[in-house]
N, CA, C and O atoms as a Tinker XYZ file with bonds, in Angstrom:
   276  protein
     1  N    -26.196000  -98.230000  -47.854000    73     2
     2  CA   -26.790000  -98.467000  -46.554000    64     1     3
     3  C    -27.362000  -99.877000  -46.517000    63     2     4     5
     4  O    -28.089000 -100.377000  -47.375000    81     3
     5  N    -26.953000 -100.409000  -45.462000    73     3     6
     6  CA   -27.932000 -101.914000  -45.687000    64     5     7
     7  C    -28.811000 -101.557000  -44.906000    63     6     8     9
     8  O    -28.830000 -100.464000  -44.341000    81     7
     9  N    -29.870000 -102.686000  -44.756000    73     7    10
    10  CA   -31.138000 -103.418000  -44.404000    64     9    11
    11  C    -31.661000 -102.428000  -42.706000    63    10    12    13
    12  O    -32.634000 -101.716000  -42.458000    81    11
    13  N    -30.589000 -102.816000  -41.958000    73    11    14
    14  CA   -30.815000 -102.506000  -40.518000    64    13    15
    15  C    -31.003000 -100.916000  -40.295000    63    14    16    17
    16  O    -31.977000 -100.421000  -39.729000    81    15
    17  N    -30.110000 -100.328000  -40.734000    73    15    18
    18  CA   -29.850000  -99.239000  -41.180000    64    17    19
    19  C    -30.782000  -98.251000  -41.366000    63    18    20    21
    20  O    -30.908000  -97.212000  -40.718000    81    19
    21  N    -31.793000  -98.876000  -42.830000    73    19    22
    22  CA   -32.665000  -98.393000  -43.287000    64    21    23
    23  C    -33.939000  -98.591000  -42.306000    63    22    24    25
    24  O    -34.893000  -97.817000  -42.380000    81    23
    25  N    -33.917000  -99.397000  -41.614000    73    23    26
    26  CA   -35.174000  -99.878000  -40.518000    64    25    27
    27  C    -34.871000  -99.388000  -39.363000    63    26    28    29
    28  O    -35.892000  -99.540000  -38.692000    81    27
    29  N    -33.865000  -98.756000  -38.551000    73    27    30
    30  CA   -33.523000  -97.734000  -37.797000    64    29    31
    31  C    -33.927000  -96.473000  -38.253000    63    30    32    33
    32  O    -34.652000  -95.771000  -37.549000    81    31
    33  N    -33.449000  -96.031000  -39.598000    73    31    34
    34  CA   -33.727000  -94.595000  -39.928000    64    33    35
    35  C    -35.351000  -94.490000  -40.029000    63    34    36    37
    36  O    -35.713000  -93.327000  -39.850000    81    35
    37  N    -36.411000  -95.382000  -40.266000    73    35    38
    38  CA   -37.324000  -95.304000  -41.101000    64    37    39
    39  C    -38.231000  -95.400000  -39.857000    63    38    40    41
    40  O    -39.288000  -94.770000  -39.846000    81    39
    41  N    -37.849000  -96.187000  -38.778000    73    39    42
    42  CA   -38.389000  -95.984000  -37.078000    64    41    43
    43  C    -38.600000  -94.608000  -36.919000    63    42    44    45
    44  O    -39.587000  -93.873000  -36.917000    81    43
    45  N    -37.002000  -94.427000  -36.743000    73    43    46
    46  CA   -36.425000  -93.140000  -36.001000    64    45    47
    47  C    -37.374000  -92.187000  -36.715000    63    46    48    49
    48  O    -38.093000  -91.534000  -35.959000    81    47
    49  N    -37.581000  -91.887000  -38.582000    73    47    50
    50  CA   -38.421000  -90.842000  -38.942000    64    49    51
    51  C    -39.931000  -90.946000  -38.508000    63    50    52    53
    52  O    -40.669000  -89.965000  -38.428000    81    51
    53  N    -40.414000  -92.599000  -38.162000    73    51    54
    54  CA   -41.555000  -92.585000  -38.305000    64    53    55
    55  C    -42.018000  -91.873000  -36.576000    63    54    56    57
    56  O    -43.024000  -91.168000  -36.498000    81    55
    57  N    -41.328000  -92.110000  -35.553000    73    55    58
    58  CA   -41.254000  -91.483000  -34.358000    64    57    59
    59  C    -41.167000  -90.153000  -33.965000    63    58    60    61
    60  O    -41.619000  -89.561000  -32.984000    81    59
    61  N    -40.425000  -89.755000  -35.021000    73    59    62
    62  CA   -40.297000  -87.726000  -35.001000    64    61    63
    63  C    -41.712000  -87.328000  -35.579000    63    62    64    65
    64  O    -42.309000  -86.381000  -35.067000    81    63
    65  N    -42.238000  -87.998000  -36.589000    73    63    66
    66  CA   -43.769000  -87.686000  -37.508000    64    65    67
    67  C    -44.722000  -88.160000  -35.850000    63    66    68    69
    68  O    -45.274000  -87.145000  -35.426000    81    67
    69  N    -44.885000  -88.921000  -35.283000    73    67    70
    70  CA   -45.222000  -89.011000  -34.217000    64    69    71
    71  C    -45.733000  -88.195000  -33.236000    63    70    72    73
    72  O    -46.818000  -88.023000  -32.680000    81    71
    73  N    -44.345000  -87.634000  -33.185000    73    71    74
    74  CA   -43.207000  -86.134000  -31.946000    64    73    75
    75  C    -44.603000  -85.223000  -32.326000    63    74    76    77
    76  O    -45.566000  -85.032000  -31.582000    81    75
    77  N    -44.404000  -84.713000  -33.748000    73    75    78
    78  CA   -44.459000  -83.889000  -34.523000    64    77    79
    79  C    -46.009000  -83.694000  -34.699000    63    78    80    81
    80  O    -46.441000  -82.556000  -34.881000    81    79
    81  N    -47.004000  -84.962000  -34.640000    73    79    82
    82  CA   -48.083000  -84.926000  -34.834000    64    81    83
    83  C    -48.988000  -84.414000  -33.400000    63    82    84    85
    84  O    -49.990000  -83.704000  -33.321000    81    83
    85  N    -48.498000  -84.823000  -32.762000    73    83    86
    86  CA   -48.341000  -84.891000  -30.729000    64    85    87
    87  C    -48.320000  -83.133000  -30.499000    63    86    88    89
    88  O    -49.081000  -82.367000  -29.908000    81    87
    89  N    -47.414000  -82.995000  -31.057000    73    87    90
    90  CA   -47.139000  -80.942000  -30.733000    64    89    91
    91  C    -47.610000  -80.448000  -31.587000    63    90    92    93
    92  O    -47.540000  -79.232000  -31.411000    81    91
    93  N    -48.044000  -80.665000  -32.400000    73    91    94
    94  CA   -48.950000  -79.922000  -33.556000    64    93    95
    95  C    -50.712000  -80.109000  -32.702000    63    94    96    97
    96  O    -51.300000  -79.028000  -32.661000    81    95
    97  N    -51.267000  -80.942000  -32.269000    73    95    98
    98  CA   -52.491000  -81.486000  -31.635000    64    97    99
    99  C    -52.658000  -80.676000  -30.374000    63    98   100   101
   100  O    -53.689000  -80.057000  -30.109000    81    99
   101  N    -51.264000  -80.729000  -29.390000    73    99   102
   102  CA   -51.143000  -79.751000  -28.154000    64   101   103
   103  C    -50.965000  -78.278000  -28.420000    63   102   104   105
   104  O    -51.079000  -77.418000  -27.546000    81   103
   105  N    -50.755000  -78.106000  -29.350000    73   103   106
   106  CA   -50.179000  -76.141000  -30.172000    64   105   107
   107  C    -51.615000  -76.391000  -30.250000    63   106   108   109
   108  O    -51.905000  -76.512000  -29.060000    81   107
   109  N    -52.828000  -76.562000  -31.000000    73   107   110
   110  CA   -53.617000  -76.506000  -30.839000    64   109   111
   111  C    -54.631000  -76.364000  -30.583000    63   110   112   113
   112  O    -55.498000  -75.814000  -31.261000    81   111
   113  N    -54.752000  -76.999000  -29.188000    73   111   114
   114  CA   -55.195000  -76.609000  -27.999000    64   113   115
   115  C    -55.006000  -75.790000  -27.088000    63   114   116   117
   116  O    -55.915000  -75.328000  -26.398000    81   115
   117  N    -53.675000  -75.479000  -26.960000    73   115   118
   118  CA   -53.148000  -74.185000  -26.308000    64   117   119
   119  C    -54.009000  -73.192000  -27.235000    63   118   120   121
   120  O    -54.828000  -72.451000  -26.692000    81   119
   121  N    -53.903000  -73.180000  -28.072000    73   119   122
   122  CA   -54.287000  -71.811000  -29.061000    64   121   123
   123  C    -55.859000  -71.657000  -28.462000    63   122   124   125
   124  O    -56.377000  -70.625000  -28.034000    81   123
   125  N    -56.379000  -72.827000  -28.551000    73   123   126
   126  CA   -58.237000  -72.520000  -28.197000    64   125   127
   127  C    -58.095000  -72.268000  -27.075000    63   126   128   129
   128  O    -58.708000  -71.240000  -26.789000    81   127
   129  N    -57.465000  -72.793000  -26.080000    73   127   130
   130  CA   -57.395000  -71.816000  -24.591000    64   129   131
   131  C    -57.021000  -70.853000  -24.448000    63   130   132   133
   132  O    -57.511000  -70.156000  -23.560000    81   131
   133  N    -55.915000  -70.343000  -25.309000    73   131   134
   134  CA   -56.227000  -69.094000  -25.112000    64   133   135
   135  C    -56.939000  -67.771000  -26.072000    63   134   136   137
   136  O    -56.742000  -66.557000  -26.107000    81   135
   137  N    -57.791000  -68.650000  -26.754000    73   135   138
   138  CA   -58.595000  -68.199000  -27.503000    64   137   139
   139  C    -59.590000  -67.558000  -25.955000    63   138   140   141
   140  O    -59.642000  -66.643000  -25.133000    81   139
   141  N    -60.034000  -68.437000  -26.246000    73   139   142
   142  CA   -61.414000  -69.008000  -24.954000    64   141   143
   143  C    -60.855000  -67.917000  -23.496000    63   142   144   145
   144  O    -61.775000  -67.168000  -23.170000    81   143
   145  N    -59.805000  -67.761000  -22.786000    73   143   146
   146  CA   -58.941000  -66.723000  -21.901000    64   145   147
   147  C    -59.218000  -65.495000  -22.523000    63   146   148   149
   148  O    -59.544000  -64.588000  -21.757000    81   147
   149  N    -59.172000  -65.255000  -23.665000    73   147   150
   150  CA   -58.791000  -63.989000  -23.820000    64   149   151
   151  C    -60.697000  -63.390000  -24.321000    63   150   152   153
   152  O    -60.987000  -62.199000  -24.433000    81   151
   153  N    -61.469000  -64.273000  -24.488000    73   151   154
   154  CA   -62.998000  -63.796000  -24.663000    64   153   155
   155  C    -62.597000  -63.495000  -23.174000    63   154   156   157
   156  O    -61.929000  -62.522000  -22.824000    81   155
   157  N    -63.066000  -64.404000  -22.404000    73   155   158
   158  CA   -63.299000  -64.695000  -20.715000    64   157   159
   159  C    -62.324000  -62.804000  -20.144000    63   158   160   161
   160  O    -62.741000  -61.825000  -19.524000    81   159
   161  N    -61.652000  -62.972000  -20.462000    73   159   162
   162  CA   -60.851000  -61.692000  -20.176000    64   161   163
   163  C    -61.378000  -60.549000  -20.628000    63   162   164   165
   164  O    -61.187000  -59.593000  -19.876000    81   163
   165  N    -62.234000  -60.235000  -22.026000    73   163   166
   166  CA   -62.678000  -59.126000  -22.281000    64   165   167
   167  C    -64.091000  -59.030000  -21.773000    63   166   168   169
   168  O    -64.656000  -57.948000  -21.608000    81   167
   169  N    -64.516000  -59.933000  -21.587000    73   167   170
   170  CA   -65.991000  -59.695000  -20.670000    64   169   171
   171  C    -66.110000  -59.697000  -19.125000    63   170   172   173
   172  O    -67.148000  -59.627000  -18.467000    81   171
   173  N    -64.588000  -59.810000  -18.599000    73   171   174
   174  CA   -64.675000  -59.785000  -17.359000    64   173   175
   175  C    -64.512000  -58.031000  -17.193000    63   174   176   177
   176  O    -64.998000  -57.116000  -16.528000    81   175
   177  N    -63.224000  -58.305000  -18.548000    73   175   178
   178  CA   -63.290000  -56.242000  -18.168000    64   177   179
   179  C    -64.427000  -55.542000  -18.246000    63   178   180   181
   180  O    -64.624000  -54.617000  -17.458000    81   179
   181  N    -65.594000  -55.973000  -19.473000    73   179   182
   182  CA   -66.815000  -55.302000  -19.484000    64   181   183
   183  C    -67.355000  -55.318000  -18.507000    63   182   184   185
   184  O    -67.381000  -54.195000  -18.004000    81   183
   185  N    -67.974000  -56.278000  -17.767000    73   183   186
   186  CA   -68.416000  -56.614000  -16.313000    64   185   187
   187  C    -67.908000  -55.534000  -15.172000    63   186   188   189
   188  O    -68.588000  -54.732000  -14.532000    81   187
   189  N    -66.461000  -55.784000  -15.131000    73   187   190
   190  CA   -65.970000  -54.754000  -14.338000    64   189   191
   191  C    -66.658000  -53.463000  -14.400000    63   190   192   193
   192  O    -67.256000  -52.971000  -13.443000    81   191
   193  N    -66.513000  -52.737000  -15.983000    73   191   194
   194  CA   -66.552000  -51.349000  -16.314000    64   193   195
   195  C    -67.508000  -50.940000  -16.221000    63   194   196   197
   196  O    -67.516000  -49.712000  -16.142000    81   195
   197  N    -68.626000  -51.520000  -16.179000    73   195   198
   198  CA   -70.172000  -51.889000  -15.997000    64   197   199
   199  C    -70.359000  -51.712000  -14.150000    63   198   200   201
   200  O    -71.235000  -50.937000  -13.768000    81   199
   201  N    -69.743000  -52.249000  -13.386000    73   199   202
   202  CA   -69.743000  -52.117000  -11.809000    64   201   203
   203  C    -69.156000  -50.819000  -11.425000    63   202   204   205
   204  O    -69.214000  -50.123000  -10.411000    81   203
   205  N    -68.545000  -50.720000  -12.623000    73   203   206
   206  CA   -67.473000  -49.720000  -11.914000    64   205   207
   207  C    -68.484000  -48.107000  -11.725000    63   206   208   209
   208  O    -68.666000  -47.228000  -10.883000    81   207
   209  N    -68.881000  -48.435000  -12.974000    73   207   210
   210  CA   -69.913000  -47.015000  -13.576000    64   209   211
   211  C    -71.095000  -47.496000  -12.606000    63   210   212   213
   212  O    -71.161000  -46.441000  -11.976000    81   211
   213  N    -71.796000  -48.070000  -12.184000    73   211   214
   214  CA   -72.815000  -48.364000  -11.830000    64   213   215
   215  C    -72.534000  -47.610000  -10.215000    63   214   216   217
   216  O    -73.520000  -47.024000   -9.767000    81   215
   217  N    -71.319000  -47.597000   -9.377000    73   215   218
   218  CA   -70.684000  -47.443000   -8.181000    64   217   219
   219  C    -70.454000  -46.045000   -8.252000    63   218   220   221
   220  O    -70.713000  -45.291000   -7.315000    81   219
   221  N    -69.760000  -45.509000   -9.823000    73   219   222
   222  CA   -69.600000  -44.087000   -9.430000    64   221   223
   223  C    -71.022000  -43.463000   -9.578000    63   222   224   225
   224  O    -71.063000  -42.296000   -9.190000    81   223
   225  N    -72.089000  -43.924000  -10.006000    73   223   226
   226  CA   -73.781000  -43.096000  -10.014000    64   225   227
   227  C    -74.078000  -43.385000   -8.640000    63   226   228   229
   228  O    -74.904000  -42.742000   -7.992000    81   227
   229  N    -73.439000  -44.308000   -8.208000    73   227   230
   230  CA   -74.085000  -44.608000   -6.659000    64   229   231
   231  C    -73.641000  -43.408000   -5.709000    63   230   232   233
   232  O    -74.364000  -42.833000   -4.895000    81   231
   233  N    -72.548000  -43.199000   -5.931000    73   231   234
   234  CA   -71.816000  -42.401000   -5.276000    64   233   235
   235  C    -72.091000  -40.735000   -5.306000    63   234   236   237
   236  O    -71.970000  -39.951000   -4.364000    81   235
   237  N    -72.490000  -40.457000   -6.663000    73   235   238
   238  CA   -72.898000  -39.171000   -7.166000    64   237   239
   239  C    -74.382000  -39.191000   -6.519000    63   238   240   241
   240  O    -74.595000  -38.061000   -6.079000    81   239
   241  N    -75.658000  -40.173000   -6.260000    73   239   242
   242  CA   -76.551000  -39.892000   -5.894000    64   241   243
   243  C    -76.805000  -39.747000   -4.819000    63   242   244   245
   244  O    -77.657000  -38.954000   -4.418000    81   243
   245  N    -75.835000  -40.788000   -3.824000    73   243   246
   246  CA   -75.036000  -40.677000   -2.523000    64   245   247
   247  C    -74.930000  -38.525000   -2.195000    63   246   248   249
   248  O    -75.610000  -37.786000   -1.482000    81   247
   249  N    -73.855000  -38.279000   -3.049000    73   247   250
   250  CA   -73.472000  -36.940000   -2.520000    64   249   251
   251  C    -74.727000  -36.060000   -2.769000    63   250   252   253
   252  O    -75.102000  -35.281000   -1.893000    81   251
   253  N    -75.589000  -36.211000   -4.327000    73   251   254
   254  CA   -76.628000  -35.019000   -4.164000    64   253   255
   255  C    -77.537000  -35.643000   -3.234000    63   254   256   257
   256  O    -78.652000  -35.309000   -3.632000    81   255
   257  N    -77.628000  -36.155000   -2.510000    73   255   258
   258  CA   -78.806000  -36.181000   -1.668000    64   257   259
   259  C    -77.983000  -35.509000   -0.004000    63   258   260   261
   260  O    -78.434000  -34.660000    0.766000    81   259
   261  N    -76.733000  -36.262000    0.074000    73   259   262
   262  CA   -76.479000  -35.121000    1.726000    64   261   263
   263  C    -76.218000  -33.740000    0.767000    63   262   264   265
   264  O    -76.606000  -32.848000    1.522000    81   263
   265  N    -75.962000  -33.365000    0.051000    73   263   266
   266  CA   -76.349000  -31.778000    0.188000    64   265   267
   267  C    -77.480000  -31.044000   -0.440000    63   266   268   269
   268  O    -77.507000  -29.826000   -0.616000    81   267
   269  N    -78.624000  -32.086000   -0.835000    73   267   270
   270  CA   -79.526000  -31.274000   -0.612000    64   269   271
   271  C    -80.465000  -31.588000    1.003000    63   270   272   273
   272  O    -81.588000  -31.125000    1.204000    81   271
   273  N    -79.722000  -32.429000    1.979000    73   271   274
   274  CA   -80.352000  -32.451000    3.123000    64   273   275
   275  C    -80.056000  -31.294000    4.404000    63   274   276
   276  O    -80.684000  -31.369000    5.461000    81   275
């Protein structure tokens, strides 16, 4: 291989390590977002399940009171 050759290939690898460092940094970050999504997601369900129960006592105290009126 001559000279040019070797300074093309040695670009070209140093540009993929580049590529490579670039999507390894963004994989990354994707991962902590959806780290961070998927907390945000289980406390929204708690929240929910929490309203939800809070609505059906409403509802039950709702009914014993019209029939004991």
């Amino acid at each position: 291989m001559d000279e040019p050759d070797i300074d093309t290939l040695t670009d070209k690898v140093a540009q993929l390590i580049a590529v490579c460092e670039r999507l390894q940094q963004q994989n990354q970050h994707l991962l902590s977002q959806e780290r961070n999504w998927r907390e945000e997601r289980m406390q929204l369900i708690e929240k929910n399940d929490l309203a939800r129960h809070k609505v059906e006592a409403m509802i039950l105290r709702l009914k014993s009171l019209e029939h004991d009126s």
